[in-house]
Every structure is written in C-alpha cells, then in structure tokens.
N, C-alpha and C positions, 0 to 999 in steps of 0.2 A: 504494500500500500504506500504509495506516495503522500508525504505528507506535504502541504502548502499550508503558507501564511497568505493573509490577502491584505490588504491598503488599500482601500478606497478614498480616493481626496475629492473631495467637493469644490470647487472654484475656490470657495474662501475657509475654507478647511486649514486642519493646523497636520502639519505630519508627526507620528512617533516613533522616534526616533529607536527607539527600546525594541519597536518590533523588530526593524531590520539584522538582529541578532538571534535573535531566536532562533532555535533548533528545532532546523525545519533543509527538506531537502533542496527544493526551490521556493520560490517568491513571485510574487505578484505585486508589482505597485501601480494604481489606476489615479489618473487625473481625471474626473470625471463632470462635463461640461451640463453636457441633458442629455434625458436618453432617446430622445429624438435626433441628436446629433450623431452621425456616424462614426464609428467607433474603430482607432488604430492599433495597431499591434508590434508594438517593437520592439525588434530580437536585434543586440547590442552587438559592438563589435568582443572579441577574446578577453580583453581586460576592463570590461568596465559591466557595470552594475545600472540599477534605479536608481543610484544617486544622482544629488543634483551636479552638474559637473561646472558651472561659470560660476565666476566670484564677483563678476559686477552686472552682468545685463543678465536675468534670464531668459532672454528671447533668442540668446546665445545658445540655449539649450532648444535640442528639439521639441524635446516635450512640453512645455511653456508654449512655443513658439504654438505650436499644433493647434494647444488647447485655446489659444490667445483669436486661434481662425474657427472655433465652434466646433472643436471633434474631440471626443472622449480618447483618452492615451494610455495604452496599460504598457508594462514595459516588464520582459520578463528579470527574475534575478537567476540563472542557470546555477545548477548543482553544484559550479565547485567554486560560489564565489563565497560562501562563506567557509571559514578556515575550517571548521571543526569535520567540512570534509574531505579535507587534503589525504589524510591515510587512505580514502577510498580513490583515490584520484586511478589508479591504476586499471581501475575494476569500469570504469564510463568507457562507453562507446558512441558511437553516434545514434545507435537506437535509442540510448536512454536520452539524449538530447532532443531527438526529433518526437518520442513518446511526450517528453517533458513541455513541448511547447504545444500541441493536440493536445494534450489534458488542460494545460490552461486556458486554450481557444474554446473546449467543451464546459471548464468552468466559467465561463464569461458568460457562455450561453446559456447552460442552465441555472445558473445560480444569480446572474446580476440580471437575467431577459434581455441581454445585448449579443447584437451578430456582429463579429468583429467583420469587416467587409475590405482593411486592405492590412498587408503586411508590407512595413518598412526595416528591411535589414539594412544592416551596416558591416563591412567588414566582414569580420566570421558568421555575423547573425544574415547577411546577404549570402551568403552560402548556403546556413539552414534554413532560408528562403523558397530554393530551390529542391528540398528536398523530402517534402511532407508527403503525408500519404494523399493518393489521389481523393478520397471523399473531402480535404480540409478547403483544396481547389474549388469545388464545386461550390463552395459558399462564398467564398472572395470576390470583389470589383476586382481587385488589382495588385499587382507586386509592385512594390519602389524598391531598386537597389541600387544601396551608394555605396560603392568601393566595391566592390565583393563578387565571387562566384569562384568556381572551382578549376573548371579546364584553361590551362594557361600554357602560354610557347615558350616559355625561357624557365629558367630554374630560378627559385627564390635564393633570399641570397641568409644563408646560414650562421653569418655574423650578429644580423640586428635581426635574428628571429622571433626572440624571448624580450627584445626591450618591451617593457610598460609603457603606454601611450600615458596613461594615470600621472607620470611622473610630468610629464611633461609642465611647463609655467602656466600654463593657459586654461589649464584643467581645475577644477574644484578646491576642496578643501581635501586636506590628505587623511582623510578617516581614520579608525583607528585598524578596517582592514586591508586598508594598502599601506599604513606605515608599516606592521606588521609581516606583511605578504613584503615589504620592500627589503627590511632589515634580513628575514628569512633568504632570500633568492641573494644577496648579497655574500650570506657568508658562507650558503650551502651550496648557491645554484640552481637548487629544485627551480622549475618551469611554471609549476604553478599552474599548469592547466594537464586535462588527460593526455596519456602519449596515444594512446591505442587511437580517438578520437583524429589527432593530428594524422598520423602515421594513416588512417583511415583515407582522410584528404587527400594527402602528397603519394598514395599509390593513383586514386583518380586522378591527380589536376595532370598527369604524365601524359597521358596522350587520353583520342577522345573515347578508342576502343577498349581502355579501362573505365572512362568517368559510364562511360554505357553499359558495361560490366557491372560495375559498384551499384548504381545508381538510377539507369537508364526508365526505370517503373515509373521513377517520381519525376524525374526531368518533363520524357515523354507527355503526362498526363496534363501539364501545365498550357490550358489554352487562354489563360489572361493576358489583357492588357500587360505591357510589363513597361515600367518605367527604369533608365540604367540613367545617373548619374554619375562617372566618373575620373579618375585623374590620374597618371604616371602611364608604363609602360604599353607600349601597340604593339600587337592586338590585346586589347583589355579582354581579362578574365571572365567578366560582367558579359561581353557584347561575346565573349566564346561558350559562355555558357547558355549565355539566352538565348544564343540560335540554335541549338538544341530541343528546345521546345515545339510546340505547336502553337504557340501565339501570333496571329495575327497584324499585332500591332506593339512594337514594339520602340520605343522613344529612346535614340539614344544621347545624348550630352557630354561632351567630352570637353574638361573644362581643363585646358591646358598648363593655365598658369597659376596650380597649387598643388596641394599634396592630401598624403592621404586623410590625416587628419583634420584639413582642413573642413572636408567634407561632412564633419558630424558637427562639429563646435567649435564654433571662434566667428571671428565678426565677418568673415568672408561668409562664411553657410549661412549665418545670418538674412545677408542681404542679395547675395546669390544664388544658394543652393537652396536653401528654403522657402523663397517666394516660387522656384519653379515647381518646387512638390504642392507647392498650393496650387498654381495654374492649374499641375493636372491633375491635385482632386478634384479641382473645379470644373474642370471639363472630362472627366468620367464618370461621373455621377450616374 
C-alpha cells in the first residue's frame, strides 16, 4: 500500500510546513484556484521537490505563475525526495515512479472531483511525461514538455551528471532537505537518486530501437497535442522523442539563447517561457 500525504492550498491558504516531513512514501502539494478551473499536473525535474523555489518574485515559480492564470496546480513530491528513503533508493524502478504518478492522477480524481487535463514535465519529470500507461492518455488535453525526453544522439556528459540544480543562487531557500542531501553527496558521493531508475533511461535514450524496446506501449499510445519547449543540444531529446508518438500536433520552441534551467525558474521563464504555456493553454482548450 502506498502511503501519501496530501496539501491542499487555497489561493489565500497558509502552507504547513511540518507536513512536508512526514513519513510518507510520496507527496502531493495542490494550489488550488476553483474547481471549475482546469486543473495541472507537474512532475518536477531529478532534484527538486513542491517546494517553493524563488526568493523574490513568485511568479518566478511555475506554480504561482499557473495559478496567478486561473488553473489549479498539484505538483508531485517523488519517493526519494525525502531522506528517510535513501536506504530504499536501490530497490525504485521506473515502475514504481510511473505507478506513483497514476495513483496521484487517480487521487485527484476521486478524492478532490478534479480531472487533471494536462501534464507539464520538466527535465526528468518530461520524460515521465512520456511514459504512463495508455488509459492516463485518454483523459488528458495535452502534454507540455520543457527540457526533457528520452531518445537522444550524443552521449551525456558524465562529469556534471549528479550536480544539484537546488544548489544553484537563483533557487529557493536551502531547506533542511537539501542542506542535508548537500552535506551527505559531499562527503560520500551517494547520487541521491535511484541507479536502476537512471540506468533504466540511459539503456533507452541509446538509440531508438531500445527506447521502442523499453518503452514503445507508452510512447506509441500518446495521441495528444504535445507542446516541447526547449534549449541546448540539436536534435533535442524532446523533438526525438515526440516524434515517436502519434500526435498530430505537435508545437515545437527552440529557445536558443538559454539553458537548461532556465527553462523552469528564473526571470527568463518568467517572461518567456511561461507566457507561451499560457498561449497554448489558451488555445487548447
């Protein structure tokens, strides 16, 4: 049995803070506008959590930003970002992630009477974007994906594999589980996220007759709208994975002059990246 916590925030709601610890396998945190308002779904990038991540604007944050345009926000917290599951970190796969994010899309529905109707990944969470089971498909408007997908033509580069975006100056307040998760990866190494999980990836992203292999059920199945936002190396991972699908329509955005992080938080996605995912909720409706 999977256990979850849930957080519901109201517009003018206060957060508690005590939850976010609890012993609990995954997490749910909901900004929640009206429930007439259509209702987002955001699977984060490898290192980052439902925390808030800017220190001056929140609108620097997606989820602000989102709710600030009239659409309810849930943001998942994945299995291994609280510490107390590090010893299990070996034993996750991607089923358990991809299980993990379906059970929260099933708790939205039957427990708060909301259809979650798009999925905005980032990063790693753009990857498990692409890879739910075909019934989650059939209830969606649409995919947004910034940064992220699986099949790629060059090899990543094994130096800055494991750096923390978290760390970075432009990020949040440094909580007590990333100083924690900082100090530990400092003086041990540990990765801090599952290997099997990774390792799962980097045999798909090799060419495309493994990501078809691994994965080809979930890709296939995928006839949405798909929105791709994003930035560094050509051919992007995003635009090689989404032509794999059956979608129809497919928006791509190749925003040349930033990076990866820029793409989730900072005053560029702000004013850039963020007003275009409102265009095209706005015009998929």
């Amino acid at each position: 049995m999977i256990k979850i916590w849930s957080h519901i925030k109201n517009l003018e709601g206060e957060e508690f803070e005590d939850l976010y610890f609890s012993n609990y396998d995954i997490g749910i945190r909901g900004l929640f506008y009206h429930k007439d308002c259509p209702s987002i779904f955001l699977l984060p990038g490898r290192w980052q959590n439902s925390k808030d991540f800017t220190f001056s604007n929140p609108y620097k944050d997606i989820k602000y930003y989102l709710l600030s345009k009239k659409y309810n926000v849930f943001i998942i917290d994945y299995r291994s970002t609280h510490l107390h599951c590090k010893k299990k970190f070996d034993l996750f796969t991607l089923d358990d992630f991809v299980e993990d994010i379906e059970y929260l899309i099933n708790f939205i529905d039957e427990e708060l009477k909301l259809t979650v109707k798009h999925i905005l990944g980032f990063s790693l969470g753009a990857s498990f974007a692409f890879l739910l089971n075909p019934h989650i498909y059939q209830i969606l408007t649409s995919l947004i994906i910034l940064d992220g997908g699986i099949l790629r033509k060059y090899e990543r580069n094994e130096s800055i594999q494991y750096v923390n975006p978290a760390w970075n100056k432009d990020y949040r307040k440094y909580n007590s589980h990333v100083q924690t998760s900082s100090v530990q990866y400092k003086l041990s190494g540990d990765k801090f996220f599952p290997e099997n999980l990774l390792n799962q990836f980097y045999f798909a992203s090799k060419s495309k007759e493994n990501l078809l292999q691994s994965f080809g059920r979930h890709i296939s199945s995928i006839k949405l709208p798909i929105l791709l936002l994003y930035a560094g190396k050509q051919p992007h991972r995003s635009v090689l994975t989404a032509n794999l699908t059956q979608s129809i329509k497919i928006k791509k955005i190749y925003l040349f002059d930033t990076n990866h992080l820029d793409m989730y938080t900072s005053t560029f996605s702000r004013y850039v990246v963020f007003p275009k995912i409102k265009h095209w909720l706005e015009g998929i409706k």
